[in-house]
C-alpha positions as CSV (number, residue, x, y, z in Angstrom):
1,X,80.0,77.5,101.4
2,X,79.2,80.0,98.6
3,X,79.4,83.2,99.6
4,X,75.7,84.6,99.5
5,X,76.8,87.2,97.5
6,X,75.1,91.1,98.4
7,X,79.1,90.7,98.3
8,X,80.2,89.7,95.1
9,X,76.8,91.5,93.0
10,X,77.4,95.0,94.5
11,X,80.3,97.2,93.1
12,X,82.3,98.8,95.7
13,X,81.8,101.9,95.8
14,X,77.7,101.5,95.8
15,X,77.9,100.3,99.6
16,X,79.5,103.7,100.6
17,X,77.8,105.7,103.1
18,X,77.3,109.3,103.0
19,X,79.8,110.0,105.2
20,X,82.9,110.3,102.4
21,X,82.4,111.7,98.5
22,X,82.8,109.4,95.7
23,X,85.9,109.1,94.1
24,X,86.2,110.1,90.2
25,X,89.4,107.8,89.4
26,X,88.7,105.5,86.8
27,X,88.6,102.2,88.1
28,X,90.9,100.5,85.4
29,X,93.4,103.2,85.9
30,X,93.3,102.7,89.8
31,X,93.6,99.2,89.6
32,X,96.8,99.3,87.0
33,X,98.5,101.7,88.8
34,X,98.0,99.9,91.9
35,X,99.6,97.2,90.8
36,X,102.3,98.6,88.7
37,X,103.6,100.9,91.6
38,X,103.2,98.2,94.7
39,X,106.5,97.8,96.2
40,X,108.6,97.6,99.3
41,X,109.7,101.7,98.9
42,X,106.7,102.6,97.5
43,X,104.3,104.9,99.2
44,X,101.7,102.7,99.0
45,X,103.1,100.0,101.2
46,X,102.7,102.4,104.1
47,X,99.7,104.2,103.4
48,X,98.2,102.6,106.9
49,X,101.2,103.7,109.0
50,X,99.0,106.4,110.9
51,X,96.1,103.3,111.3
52,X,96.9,103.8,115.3
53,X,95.8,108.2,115.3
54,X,92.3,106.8,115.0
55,X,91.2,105.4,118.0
56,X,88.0,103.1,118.2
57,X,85.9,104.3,121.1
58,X,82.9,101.8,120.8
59,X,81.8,98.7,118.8
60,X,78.4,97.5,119.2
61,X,77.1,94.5,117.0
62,X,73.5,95.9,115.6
63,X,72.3,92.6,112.7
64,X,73.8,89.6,112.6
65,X,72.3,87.0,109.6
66,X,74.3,86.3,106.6
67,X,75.9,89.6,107.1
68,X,76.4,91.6,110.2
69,X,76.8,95.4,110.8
70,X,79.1,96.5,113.6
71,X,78.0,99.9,114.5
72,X,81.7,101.3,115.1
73,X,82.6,104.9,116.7
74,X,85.8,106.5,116.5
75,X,88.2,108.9,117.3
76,X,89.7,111.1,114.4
77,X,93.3,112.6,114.3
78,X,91.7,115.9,114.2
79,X,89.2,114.5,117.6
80,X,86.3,114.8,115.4
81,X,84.2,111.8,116.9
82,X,82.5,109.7,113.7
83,X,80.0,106.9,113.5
84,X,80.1,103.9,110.8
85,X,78.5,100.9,109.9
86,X,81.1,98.0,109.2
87,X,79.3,95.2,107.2
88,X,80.9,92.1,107.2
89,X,80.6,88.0,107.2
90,X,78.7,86.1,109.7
91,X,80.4,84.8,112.6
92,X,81.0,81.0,113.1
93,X,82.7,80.2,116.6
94,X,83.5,83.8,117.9
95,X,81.2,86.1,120.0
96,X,83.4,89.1,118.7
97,X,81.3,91.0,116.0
98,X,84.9,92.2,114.4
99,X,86.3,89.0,113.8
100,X,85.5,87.7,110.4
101,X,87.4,85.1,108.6
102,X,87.0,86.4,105.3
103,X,86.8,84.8,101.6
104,X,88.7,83.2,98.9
105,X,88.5,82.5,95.4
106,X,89.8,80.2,92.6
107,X,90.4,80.6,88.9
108,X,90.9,77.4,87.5
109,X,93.2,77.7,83.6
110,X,94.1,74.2,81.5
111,X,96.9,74.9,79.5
112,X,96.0,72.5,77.2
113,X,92.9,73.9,76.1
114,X,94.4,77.1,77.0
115,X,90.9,77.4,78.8
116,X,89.1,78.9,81.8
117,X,86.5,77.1,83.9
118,X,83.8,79.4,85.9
119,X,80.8,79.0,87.2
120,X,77.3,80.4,86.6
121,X,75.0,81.2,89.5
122,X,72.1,83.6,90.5
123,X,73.5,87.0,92.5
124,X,70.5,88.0,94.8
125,X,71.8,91.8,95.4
126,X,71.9,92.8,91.2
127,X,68.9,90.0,90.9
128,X,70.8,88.8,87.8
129,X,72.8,85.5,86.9
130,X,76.5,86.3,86.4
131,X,79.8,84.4,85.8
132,X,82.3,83.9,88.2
133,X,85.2,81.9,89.9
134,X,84.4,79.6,92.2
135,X,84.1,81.7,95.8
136,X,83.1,81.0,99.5
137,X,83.3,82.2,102.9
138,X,86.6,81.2,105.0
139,X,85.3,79.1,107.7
140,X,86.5,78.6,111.0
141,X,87.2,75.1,112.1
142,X,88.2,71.8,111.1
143,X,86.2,72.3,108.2
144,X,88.9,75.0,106.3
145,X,91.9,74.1,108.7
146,X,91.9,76.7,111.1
147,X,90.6,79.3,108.5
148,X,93.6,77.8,106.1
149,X,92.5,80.2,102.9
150,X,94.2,77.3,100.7
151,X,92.7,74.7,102.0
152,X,89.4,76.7,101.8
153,X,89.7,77.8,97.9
154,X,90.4,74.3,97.1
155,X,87.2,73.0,98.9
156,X,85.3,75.6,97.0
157,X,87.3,74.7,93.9
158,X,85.9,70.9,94.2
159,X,82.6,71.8,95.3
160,X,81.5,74.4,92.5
161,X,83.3,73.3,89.6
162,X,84.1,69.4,90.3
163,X,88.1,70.2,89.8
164,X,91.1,69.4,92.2
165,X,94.3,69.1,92.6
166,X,96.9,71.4,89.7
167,X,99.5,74.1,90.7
168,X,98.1,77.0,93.1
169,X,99.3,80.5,93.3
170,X,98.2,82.8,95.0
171,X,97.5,86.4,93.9
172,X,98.1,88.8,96.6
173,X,101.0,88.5,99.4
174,X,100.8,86.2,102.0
175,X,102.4,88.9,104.8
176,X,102.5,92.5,105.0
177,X,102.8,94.9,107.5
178,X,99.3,95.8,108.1
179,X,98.7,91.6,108.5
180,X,97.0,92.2,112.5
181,X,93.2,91.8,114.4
182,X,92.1,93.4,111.6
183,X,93.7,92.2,108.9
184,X,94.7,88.4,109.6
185,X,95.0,86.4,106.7
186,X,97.0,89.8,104.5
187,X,94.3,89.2,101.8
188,X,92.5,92.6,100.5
189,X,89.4,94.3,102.1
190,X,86.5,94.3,100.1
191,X,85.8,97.5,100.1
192,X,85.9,101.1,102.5
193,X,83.1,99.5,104.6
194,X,83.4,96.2,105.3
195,X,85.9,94.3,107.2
196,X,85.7,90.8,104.9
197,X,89.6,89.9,103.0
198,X,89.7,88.8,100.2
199,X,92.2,85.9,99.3
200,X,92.4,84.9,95.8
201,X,93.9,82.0,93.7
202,X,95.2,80.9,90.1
203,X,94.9,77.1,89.8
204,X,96.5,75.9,87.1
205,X,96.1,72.4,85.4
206,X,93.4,70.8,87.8
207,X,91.7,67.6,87.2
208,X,88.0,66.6,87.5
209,X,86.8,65.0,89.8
210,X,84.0,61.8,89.8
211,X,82.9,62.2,93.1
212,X,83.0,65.9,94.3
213,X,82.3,67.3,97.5
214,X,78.5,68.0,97.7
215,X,77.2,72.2,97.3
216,X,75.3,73.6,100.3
217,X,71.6,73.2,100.1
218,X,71.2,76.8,99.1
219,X,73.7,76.7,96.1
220,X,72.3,76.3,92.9
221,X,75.8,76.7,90.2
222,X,76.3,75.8,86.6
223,X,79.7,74.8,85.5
224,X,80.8,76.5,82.4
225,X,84.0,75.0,80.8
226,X,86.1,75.8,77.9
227,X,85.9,79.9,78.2
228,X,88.5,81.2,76.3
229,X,90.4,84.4,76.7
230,X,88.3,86.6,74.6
231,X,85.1,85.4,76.0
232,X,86.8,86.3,79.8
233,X,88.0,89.7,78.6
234,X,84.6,90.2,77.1
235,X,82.6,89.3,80.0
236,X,85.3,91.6,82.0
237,X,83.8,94.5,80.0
238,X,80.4,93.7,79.6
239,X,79.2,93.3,83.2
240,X,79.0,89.6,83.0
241,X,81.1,89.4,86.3
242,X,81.1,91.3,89.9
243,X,83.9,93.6,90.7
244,X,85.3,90.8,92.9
245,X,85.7,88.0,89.9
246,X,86.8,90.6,87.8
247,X,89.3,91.8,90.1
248,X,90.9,88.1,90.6
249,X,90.1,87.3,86.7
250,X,92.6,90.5,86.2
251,X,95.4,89.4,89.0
252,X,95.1,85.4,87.1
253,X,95.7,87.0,84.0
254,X,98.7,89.2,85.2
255,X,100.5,85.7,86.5
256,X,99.5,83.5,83.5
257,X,101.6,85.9,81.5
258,X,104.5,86.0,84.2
259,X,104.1,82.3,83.3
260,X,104.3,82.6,79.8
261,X,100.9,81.0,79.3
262,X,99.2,84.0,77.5
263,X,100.8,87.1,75.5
């Protein structure tokens, strides 16, 4: 299932609340030195060690469709007592508004065309078409395995973009130490409000396939094959992708020169 993305059309930081001021970091200088200083004695990898000071006093589901909004009170450190709206995914076999399954998504490169294949679809929050890997909703189940976020991405990978099979990697660690009720599959949070992980993929070298697996009813996606480097990095810059494809388009490119596929 695609995910019906208010998700994937809305940049992060536009879903903030008034409750915290926006942040003046450039976004490609975040995201770099993210990356470039994530390690097992860095700072970062304990930034959620005083997670426990704030204590959650109340949880009350308030809208539950494609999205749901938990209406969430807590405790502060300082015993300031603070109410949020935590949007996340809609709920398949679980009564408990807090427990969401998540996302994944699936970049799919052919080394011999030394090519990209996305898809094209409409996003109904930005009322715009935009490009994209292919990108659903984690699903409990037999369907995805028990919520297996492999299993998942390579459904979606079939479904939107008729391709299976190739080497997988994924682009984010499987375990860390804030993997919990809150954080079960060690993916990343999709943004300061919401409570969906994001698991994302590099597929390299898939095949098509004749017969796919069928889209939901709701899904209408155009394939788009053969996108080269320059056409990604320009659609990277130009707004031709959410944050979210960007984000995993950037993490793809990072391994696929570990690999030694692109300079």
């Amino acid at each position: 299932m695609l995910l019906q993305v208010v998700l994937f059309s809305i940049p992060l930081s536009i879903i903030f609340l008034p409750l915290q001021p926006h942040s003046t970091v450039s976004a490609s200088r975040l995201f770099f030195s993210v990356i470039a200083t994530m390690s097992s004695d860095s700072p970062i990898a304990s930034v959620n060690s005083n997670d426990s000071q704030y204590e959650i006093m109340e949880e009350r589901l308030a809208y539950s469709r494609w999205r749901t909004i938990v209406q969430r009170r807590v405790r502060s450190p300082k015993g300031h007592i603070i109410d949020f709206d935590v949007i996340g995914q809609r709920i398949h076999d679980s009564t408990a508004p807090i427990e969401v399954h998540g996302a994944v998504l699936a970049l799919a490169y052919h080394t011999e065309t030394k090519s990209f294949t996305l898809i094209r679809e409409y996003n109904p929050g930005s009322h715009c078409i935009l490009y994209g890997p292919a990108a659903g909703m984690l699903e409990s189940g037999s369907k995805h395995n028990n919520s297996n976020p492999l299993v998942a991405a390579q459904m979606e990978l079939e479904e939107e973009c008729h391709l299976a099979g190739g080497t997988w990697y994924r682009l984010v660690d499987e375990v860390n130490e804030r993997t919990s009720r809150y954080f079960p599959l060690g993916g990343v949070f999709v943004g300061k409000y919401e409570n969906t992980e994001m698991v994302p993929y590099l597929v390299v070298d898939p095949v098509l396939v004749s017969n796919p697996r069928p889209l939901d009813a709701t899904e209408d996606i155009e394939i788009v094959r053969h996108v080269t480097l320059e056409e990604l990095r320009r659609m990277l810059t130009s707004g031709q992708m959410t944050v979210v494809g960007s984000w995993t388009a950037l993490l793809a490119l990072d391994k696929l020169r570990q690999l030694g596929e692109i300079d």
